[in-house]
Every structure is written in C-alpha cells, then in structure tokens.
C-alpha positions as CSV (number, residue, x, y, z in Angstrom):
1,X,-192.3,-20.3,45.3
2,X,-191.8,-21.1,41.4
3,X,-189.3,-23.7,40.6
4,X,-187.9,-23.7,37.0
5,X,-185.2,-25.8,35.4
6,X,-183.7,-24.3,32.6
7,X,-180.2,-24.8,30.6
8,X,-177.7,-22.4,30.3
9,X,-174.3,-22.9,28.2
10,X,-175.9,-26.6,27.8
11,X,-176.0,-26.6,31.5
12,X,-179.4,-27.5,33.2
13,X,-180.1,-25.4,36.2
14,X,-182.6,-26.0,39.3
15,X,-183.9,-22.2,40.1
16,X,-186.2,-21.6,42.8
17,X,-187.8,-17.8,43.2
18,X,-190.4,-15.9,44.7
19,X,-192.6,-13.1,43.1
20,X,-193.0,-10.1,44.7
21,X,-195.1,-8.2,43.2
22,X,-193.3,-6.9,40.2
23,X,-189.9,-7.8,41.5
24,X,-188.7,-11.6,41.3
25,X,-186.0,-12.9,44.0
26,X,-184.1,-15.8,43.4
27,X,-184.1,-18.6,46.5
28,X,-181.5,-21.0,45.1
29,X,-179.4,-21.4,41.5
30,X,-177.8,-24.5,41.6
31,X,-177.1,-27.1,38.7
32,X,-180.0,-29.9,38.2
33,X,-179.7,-32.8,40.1
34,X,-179.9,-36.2,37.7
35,X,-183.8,-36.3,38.4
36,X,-184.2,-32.7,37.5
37,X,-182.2,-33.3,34.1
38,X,-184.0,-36.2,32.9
39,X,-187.5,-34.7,33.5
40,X,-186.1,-31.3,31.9
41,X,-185.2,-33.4,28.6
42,X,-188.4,-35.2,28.7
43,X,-190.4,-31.7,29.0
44,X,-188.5,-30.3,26.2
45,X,-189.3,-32.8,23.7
C-alpha cells in the first residue's frame, strides 16, 4: 500500500494504491483531510 497526496486543479488529494506488478490499482481517491494538507504544503516547500 503507497499513500500519496497530490493536488489537482489546486485540489490536494489523499490517494491510496497498490502495485501489482506492472499494474497500479487505486484503494481510495478522496480530497486531503486538513492534516494531510498541511503536511502536503510543508513537504512541498
């Protein structure tokens, strides 16, 4: 299990995925909780 947190359209976005081998399958896309988005701006900088 990967978790990323990425923006899209200036909306940051909690993505959780598997890897199988070459293919990649997505858990849950959801929007960042308030956590998730302060630690994704602090990351960035």
């Amino acid at each position: 299990r990967i978790k990323y947190v990425g923006s899209l359209d200036d909306v940051i976005l909690s993505v959780i995925y598997t890897r199988r081998g070459k293919k990649y399958r997505i858990i849950s896309a959801r929007c960042a909780s308030k956590i998730e988005r302060r630690l994704y701006h602090e990351n960035k900088k």
